[in-house]
C-alpha positions in Angstrom: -14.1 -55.8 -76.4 -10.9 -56.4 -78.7 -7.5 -54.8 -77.8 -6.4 -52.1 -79.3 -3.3 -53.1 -81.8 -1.6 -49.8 -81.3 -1.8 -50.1 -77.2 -0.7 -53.9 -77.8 2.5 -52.5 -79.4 3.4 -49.8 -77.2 2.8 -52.1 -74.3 4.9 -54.6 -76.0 7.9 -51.6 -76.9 7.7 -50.9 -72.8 8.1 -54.0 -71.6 10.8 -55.1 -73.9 12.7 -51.4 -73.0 11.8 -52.7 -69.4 13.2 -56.5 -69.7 16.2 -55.2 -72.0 18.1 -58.2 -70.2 16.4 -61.6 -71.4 18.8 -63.5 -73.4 18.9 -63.9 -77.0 15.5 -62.4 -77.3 15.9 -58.6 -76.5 18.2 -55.7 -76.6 17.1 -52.5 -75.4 19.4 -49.5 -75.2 19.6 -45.9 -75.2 21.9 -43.3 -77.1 22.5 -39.8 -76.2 22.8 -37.5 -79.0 23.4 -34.3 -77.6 20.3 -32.5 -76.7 18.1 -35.7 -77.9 18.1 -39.4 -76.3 17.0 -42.3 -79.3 16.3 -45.6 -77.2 16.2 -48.5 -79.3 15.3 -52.2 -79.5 15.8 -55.7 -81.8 13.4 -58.5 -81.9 12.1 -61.5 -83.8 9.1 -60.6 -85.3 7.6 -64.0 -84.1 7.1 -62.3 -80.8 5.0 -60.5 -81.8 1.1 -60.9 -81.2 -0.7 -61.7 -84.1 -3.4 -59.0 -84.2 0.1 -56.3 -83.5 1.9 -57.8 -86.2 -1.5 -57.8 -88.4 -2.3 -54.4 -87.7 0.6 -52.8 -88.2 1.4 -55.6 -91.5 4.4 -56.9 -90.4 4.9 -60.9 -91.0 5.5 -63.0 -88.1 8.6 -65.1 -88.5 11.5 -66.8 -86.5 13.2 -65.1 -89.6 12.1 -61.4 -89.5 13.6 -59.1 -86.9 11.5 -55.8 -86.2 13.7 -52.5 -85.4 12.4 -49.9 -83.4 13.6 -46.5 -82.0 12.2 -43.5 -80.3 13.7 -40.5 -80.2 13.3 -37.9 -77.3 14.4 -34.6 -76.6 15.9 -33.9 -73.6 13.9 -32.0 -71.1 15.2 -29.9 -67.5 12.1 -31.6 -65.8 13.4 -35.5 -67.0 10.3 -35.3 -68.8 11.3 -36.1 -72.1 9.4 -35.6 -75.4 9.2 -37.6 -78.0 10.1 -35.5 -81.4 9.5 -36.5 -85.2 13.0 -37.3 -87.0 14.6 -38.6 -90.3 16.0 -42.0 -90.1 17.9 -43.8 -91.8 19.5 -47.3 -90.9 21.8 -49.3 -92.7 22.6 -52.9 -91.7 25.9 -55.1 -92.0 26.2 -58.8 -91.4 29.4 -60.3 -90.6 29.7 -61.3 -94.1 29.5 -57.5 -95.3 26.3 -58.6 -96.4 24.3 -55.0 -96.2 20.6 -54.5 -95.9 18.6 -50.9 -95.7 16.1 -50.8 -93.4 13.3 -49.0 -94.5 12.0 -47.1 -91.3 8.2 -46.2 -90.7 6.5 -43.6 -88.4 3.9 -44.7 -86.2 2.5 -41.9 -83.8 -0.2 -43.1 -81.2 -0.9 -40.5 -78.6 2.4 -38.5 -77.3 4.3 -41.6 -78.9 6.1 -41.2 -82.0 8.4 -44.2 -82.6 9.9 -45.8 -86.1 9.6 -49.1 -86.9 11.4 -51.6 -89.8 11.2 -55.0 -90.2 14.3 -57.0 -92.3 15.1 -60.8 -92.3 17.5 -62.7 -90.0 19.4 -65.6 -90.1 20.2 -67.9 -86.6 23.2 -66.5 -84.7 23.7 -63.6 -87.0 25.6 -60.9 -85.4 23.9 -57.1 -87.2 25.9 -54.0 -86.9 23.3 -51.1 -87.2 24.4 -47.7 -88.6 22.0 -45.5 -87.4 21.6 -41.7 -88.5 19.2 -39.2 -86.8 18.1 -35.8 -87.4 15.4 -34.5 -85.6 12.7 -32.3 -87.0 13.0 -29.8 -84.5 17.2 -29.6 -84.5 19.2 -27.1 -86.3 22.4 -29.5 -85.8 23.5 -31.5 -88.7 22.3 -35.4 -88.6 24.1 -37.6 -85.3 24.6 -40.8 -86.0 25.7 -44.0 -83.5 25.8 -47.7 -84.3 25.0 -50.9 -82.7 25.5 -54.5 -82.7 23.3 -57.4 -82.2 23.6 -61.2 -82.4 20.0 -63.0 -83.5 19.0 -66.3 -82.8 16.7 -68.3 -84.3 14.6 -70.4 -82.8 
C-alpha cells in the first residue's frame, strides 16, 4: 500500500522542526507573537520525496527552497492549536533583490500549515519579513523576520 503524500509531508515538517540543527540543510524556529506561537522552517526543495513534492506540485530542485510555518495559539494546558491565518512574506537577498512568497494553506487533520516555494541561489543569505494575523485574533497583524543562508549543493 502507497504512502500517504500528506503524512509524508507532515512527517517530513516534524522531523525537520525536530533536527532544526543539521547544517546548511535546516532551520527550524519558533516566534511568539503574543497569544499565538508561528514555528517555521527553510529547505531545499530537493529534499523533498518525490511523491511529497508531486502531490503537493512543488518542483524538486537544488535551486528551490520551500517555506513553511504553522501558527498555534497558545493554550493554559501547553496544548497548542493550530489556527488558520493571513500570511504574507516578503523576501530580501543581500543584493536587495526582493521576491514575494506566495503562501498556500494545507490542512491535513488538526494540522493547518502554509507553505511557499521560491528559487535560491548557493550561499544566499534570505531575510524573511513575515506578517501574521490569525483568523481568530482581534489584534492588528504581528509581524517578525528571519534570516537564512542557502547552500546549494
Amino acid at each position: 500500500m502507497a504512502a500517504n503524500p500528506r503524512r509524508l509531508l507532515i512527517t517530513l515538517l516534524l522531523v525537520v522542526a525536530a533536527v532544526g540543527s543539521l547544517p546548511h540543510a535546516v532551520a527550524q524556529q519558533a516566534e511568539d507573537l503574543g497569544d499565538y506561537r508561528v514555528h517555521y522552517s527553510a529547505i531545499n526543495t530537493s529534499q523533498l520525496s518525490p511523491e511529497v513534492a508531486r502531490a503537493f506540485g512543488i518542483q524538486r530542485s537544488t535551486s528551490r527552497a520551500l517555506l513553511n510555518l504553522a501558527v498555534l495559539r497558545k493554550r493554559d494546558d501547553a496544548m497548542n492549536e493550530p489556527t488558520r491565518a493571513r500570511i504574507q512574506v516578503e523576501a530580501v537577498n543581500i543584493a536587495g533583490q526582493r521576491r514575494d512568497i506566495e503562501m498556500r494553506e494545507v490542512t491535513e487533520q488538526d494540522a493547518i500549515y502554509y507553505i511557499g516555494t521560491f528559487r535560491i541561489h548557493n550561499e544566499e543569505r534570505v531575510t524573511f519579513q513575515i506578517e501574521v494575523d490569525p483568523d481568530d485574533s482581534s489584534e492588528p497583524a504581528s509581524s517578525f523576520r528571519f534570516q537564512q543562508q542557502f547552500f546549494v549543493y
